[in-house]
C-alpha distance (Angstrom), angle and dihedral (degrees) to the residues before:
residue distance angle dihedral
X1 . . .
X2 3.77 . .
X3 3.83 94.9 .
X4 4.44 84.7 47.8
X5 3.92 81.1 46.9
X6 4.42 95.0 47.1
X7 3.90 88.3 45.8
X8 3.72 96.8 58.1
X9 3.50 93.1 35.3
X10 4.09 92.2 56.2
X11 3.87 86.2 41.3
X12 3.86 94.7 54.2
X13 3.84 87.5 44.6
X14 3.77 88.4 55.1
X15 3.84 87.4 54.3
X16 3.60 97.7 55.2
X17 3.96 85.5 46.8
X18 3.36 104.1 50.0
X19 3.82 126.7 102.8
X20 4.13 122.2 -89.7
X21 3.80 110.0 -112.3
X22 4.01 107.2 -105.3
X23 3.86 124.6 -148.8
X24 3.53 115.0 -104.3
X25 3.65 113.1 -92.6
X26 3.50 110.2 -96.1
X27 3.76 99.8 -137.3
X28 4.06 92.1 45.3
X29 4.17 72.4 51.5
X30 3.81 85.6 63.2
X31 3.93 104.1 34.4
X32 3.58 90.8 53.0
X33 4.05 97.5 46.1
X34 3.97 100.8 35.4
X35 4.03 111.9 12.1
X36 4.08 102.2 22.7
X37 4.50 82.4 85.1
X38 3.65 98.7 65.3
X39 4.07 98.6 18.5
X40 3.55 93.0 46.8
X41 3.80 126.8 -141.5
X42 4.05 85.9 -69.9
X43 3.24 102.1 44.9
X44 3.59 93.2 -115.9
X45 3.85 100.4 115.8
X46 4.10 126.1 -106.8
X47 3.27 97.2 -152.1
X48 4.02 131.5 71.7
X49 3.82 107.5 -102.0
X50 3.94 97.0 19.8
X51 3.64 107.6 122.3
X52 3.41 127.1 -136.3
X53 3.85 129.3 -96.7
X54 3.74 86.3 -162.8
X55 4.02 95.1 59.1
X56 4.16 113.0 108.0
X57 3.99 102.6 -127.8
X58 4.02 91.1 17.9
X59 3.87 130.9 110.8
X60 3.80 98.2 -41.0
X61 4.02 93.7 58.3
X62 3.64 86.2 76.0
X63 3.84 113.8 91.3
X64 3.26 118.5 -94.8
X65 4.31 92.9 -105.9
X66 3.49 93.7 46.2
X67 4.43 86.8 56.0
X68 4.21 86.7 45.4
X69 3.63 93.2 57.7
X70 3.95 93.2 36.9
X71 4.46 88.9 52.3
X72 4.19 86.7 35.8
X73 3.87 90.1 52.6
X74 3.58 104.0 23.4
X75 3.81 125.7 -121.6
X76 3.66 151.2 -152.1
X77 3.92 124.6 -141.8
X78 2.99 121.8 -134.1
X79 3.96 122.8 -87.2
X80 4.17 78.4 10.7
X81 3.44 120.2 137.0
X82 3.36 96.6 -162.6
X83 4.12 130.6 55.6
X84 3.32 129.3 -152.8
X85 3.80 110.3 -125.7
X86 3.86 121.6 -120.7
X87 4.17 107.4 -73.4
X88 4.02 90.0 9.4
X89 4.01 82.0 -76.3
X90 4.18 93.5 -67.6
X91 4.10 89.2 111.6
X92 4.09 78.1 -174.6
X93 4.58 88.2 73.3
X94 3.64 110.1 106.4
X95 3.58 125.5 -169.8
X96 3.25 99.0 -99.5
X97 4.02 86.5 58.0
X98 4.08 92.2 49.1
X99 3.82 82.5 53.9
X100 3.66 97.3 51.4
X101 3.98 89.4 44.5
X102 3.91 89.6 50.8
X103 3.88 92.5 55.7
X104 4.06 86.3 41.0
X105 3.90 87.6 56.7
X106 3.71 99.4 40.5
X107 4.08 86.9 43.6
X108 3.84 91.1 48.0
X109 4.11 105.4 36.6
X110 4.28 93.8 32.9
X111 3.37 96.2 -117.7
């Protein structure tokens, strides 16, 4: 009995110590519904010509308007052969969501 008694006392202690539940981020929200299939998971790119998020100097030097207008409008690196189409193709992304997906990346790759 006392050892029944210790085990649910040390598993109702863990429930009052264990961390709230947060909402998803709402950027990672983004990445992983819109960018996530040409960035890849990493940020790395899956494609051939899709920079990487990861790369010091790369894409997420730029400030963050100069990256709004280039997802809003669309845009090509150079010596790309691809471009990414205006809002990453999700015509649905408002700023506020290229924002949010901005601090995601910089949060995620340390940039």
């Amino acid at each position: 009995m006392k050892c029944t008694l210790a085990v649910i006392t040390l598993v109702g202690l863990g429930a009052l110590t264990a961390a709230p539940a947060r909402a998803e981020d709402p950027g990672k929200k983004v990445y992983d519904s819109t960018c996530v299939a040409c960035h890849g998971k990493d940020g790395q790119g899956t494609l051939p010509g899709v920079p990487s998020l990861r790369k010091k100097g790369g894409a997420l030097s730029k400030s963050d308007d100069e990256l709004v207008r280039n997802v809003i409008q669309g845009y090509k690196s150079p010596g790309s052969t691809l471009a990414m189409p205006p809002k990453g193709g999700n015509s649905a992304l408002t700023e506020a969501d290229v924002r949010a997906v901005l601090k995601y990346l910089r949060d995620a790759f340390g940039q």
